[in-house]
N, C-alpha and C positions, 0 to 999 in steps of 0.2 A: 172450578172455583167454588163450587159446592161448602167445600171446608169453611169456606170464610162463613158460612151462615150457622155454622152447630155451636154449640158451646166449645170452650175451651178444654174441656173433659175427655167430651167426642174427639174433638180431632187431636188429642196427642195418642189417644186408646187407638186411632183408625193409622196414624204415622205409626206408633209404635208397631203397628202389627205390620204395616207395611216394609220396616226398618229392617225385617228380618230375610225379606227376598231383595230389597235394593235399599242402601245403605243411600249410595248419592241422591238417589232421589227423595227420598224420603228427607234429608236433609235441606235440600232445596227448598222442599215446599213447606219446613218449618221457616226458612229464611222469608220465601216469600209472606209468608202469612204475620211474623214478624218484623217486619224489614224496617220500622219507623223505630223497633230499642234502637238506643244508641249507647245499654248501658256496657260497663268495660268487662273484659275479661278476665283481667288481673289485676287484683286492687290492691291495696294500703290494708293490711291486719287488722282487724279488731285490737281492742285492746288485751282478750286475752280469749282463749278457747271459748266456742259456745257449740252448742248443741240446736239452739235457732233452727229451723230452716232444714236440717240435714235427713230428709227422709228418707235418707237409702241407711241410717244410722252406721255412718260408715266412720264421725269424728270420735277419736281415741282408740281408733283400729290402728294394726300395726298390716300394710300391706305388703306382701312378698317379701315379707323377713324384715322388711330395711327400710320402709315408707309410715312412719309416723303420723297422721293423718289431726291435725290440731283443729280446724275451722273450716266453715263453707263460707266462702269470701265472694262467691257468684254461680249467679245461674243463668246459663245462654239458653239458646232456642233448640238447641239438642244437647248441654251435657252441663254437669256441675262440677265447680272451680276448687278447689280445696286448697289451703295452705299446711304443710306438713313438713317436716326435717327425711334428711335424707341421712337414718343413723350410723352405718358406716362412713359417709364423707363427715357427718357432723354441718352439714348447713341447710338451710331452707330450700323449701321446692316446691312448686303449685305440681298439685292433683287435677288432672282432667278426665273427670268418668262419665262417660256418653250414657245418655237416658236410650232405655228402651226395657223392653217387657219382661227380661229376663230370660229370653231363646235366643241363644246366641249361634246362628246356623253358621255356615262354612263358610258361607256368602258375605256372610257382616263381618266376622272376625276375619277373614282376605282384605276387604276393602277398610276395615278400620287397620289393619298392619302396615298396607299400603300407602295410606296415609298420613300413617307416623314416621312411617320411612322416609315418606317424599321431606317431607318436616325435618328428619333429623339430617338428611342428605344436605339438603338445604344452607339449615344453620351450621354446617361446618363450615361451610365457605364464607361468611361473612356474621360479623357479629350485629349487623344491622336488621336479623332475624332472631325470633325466639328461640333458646337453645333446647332440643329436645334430648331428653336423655335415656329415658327407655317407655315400652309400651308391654301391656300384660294384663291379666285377669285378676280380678278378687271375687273371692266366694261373700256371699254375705251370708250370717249366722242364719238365714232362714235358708241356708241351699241355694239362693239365686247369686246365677256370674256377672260380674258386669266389668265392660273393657275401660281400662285406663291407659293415661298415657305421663309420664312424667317430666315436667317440663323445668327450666330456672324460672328460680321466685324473682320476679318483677318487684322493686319496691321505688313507686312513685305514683304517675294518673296518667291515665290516657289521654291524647290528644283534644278530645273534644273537650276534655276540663278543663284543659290549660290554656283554650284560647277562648275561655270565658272574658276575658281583660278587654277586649274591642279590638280595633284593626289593630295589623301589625306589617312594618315596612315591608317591602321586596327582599332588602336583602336576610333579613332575621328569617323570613320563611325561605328563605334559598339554606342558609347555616343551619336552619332547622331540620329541615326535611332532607336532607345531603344523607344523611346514611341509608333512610326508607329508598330512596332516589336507587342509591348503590346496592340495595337489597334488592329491591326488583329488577333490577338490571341483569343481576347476576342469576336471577330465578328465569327470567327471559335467554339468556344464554343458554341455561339447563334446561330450556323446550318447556316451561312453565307459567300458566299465566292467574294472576292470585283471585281476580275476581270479584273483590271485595274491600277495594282501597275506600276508605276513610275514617275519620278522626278516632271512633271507637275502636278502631282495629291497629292504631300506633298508640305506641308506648313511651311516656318519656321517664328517663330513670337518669340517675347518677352516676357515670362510672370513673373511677380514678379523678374526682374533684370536679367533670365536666358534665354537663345535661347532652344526651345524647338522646336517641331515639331508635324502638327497633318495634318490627315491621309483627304483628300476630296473623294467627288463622287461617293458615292455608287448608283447611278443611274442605273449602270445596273450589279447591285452584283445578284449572286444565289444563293437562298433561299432552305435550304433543306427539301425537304418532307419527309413524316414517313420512307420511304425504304432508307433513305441517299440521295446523290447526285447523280440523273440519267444523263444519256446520253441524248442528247439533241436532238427534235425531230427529228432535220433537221433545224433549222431556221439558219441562218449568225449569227455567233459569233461578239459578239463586243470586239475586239484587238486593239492594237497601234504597230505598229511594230517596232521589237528591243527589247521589253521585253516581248509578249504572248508567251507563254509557245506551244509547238508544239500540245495538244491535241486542245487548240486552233485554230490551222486550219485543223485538220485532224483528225475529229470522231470518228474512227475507235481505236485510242488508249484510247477511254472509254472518261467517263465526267470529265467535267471543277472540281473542288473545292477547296479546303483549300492547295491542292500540287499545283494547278496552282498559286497561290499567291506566294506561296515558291519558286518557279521560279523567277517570277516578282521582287520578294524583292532581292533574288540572285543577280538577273542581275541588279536591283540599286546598288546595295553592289561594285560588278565589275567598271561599272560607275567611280562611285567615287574613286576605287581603282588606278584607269588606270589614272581618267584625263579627259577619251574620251567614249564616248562608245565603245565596244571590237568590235561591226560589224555594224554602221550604213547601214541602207536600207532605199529606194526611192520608191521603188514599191510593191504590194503585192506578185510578183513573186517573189522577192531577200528575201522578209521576210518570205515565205516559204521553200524558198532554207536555210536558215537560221537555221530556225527551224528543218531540218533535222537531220539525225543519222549521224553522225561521229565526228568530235570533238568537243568539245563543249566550250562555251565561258566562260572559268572558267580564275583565276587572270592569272597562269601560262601561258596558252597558248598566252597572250597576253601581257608577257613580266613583269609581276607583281612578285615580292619579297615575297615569302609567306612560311610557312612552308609547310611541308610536312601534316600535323595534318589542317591547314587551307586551302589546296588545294582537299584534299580528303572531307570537307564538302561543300565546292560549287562543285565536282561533284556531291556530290549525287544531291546537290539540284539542280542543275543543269541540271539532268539524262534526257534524252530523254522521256524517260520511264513514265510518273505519278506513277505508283506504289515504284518505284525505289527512292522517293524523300523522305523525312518525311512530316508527314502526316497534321500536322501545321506550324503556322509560329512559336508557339512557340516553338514546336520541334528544329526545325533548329536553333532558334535564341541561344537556350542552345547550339547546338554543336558548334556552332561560337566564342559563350563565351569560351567553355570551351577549343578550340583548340588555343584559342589566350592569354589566361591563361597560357596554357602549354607553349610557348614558349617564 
């Protein structure tokens, strides 16, 4: 925890260097050390090209022959967001190029391909995911490489925008959330669990005349091996606090997977139910005091309208416990259906 007391200089100079023997982890612990942004990854255009902001001076490059590179539209806690055309298809496409030092060893460039693959694997199977379309190096004019990944252009606001407006009924957030729902489900299938559910990491866009929604970031999702989901060696979890799920800070109650999603998606569910989030935190002390045993932040406890049939499925998924929750998202997403059916 040391990081958290240097300047903000120190510790990306002490990640970046670290970025080049371990990729995930080094990513983690930017997540951890940021985890209260909540800003989006894929935005709404400027009004026209700017130069702003872009210190890798990478706006009005032409990347890999065919990546037009127009604006920097965001910056996360490891990589910068571009807007740019894709000049052989002729349409738009965000740019995503991971920060780091400029040593791109064997080790970071494996786990950043790996990455992108899990991602483009992913989003062919359902459109409820970002679509990835290819991943690859740019040289910048001073000699230094830096890995990108090329993703479709998002054009609308992220989740946490959009439900600036106050509560919103059970079943709008059932309509609403039905594709994210269907995305994770289908990433649970594929032996994957995203790690990282809320507002800022859905997208809501427009397609063929309807508002849909699709799912970002699987950057630091886990991947299951032949024995299932293990327990994590020890390395820092990568959380947001207000929505990780408690095995998320605390080991001991066995590994992250497919139920710590069902948490996350829960606790957007609530979100939106309320208005407000049900426990906003500032620190990673208040968001583990958070994450404790005793009540839990389901509609009721925080003044929400709900049946009896839809208060008892956000506890389970809600439960302290991991075991105690159902086992996918689409599990849960049936009981949600079918308790808001009943009433």
């Amino acid at each position: 925890m040391e990081l958290i007391e240097v300047p903000k200089a120190a510790q990306e100079a002490r990640l970046d260097q670290a970025a080049t023997t371990d990729l995930a982890l080094a990513n983690e612990v930017r997540s951890l050390l940021g985890f209260n942004h909540q800003g989006p990854l894929i935005e709404a255009p400027p009004a026209k090209a700017t130069q702003a902001g872009d210190v890798l001076g990478i706006v009005g490059q032409v990347v890999d022959d065919r990546y037009r590179v127009d604006a920097l539209v965001a910056e996360g806690g490891f990589s910068y967001v571009y807007r740019g055309e894709h000049l052989r298809w002729k349409r738009p496409l965000a740019l995503k190029v991971i920060k780091h030092d400029g040593r791109i060893g064997e080790r970071l460039q494996a786990a950043f391909v790996q990455e992108s693959a899990l991602l483009s694997e992913l989003s062919r199977k359902t459109n409820g995911i970002v679509q990835s379309y290819d991943v690859g190096q740019w040289q910048a004019p001073s000699g230094r490489r830096h890995l990108f990944t090329a993703l479709e252009w998002l054009q609308g606001c992220t989740l946490a925008e959009a439900c600036r407006g106050g509560a919103w009924s059970l079943s709008r957030v059932i309509s609403t959330l039905a594709p994210v729902a269907e995305a994770l489900q289908i990433a649970h299938e594929s032996g994957v669990a995203h790690q990282d559910i809320k507002p800022s990491n859905i997208f809501c866009v427009e397609e063929q005349g309807a508002r849909t929604c699709k799912l970002l970031d699987f950057g630091i999702a886990k991947v299951a091996s032949d024995e299932g989901f293990l327990k994590s060696s020890g390395t820092l979890k990568a959380l947001t606090a207000g929505y990780a799920a408690p095995e998320q800070f605390m080991s001991n109650l066995g590994a992250t997977g497919p139920w710590t999603d069902v948490h996350g998606l829960a606790m957007v569910c609530v979100e939106l139910l309320l208005g407000h989030h049900p426990a906003p935190v500032n620190d990673v002390q208040s968001a583990m005091k958070a994450a404790s045993p005793g009540e839990r932040p389901t509609p009721r406890t925080h003044g929400a309208d709900v049946s009896d049939a839809v208060e008892g499925v956000f506890q389970r998924a809600l439960s302290y416990k991991p075991e105690h929750r159902p086992r996918t998202a689409g599990a849960f997403w049936r009981d949600l259906q079918a308790s808001a059916n009943a009433d």
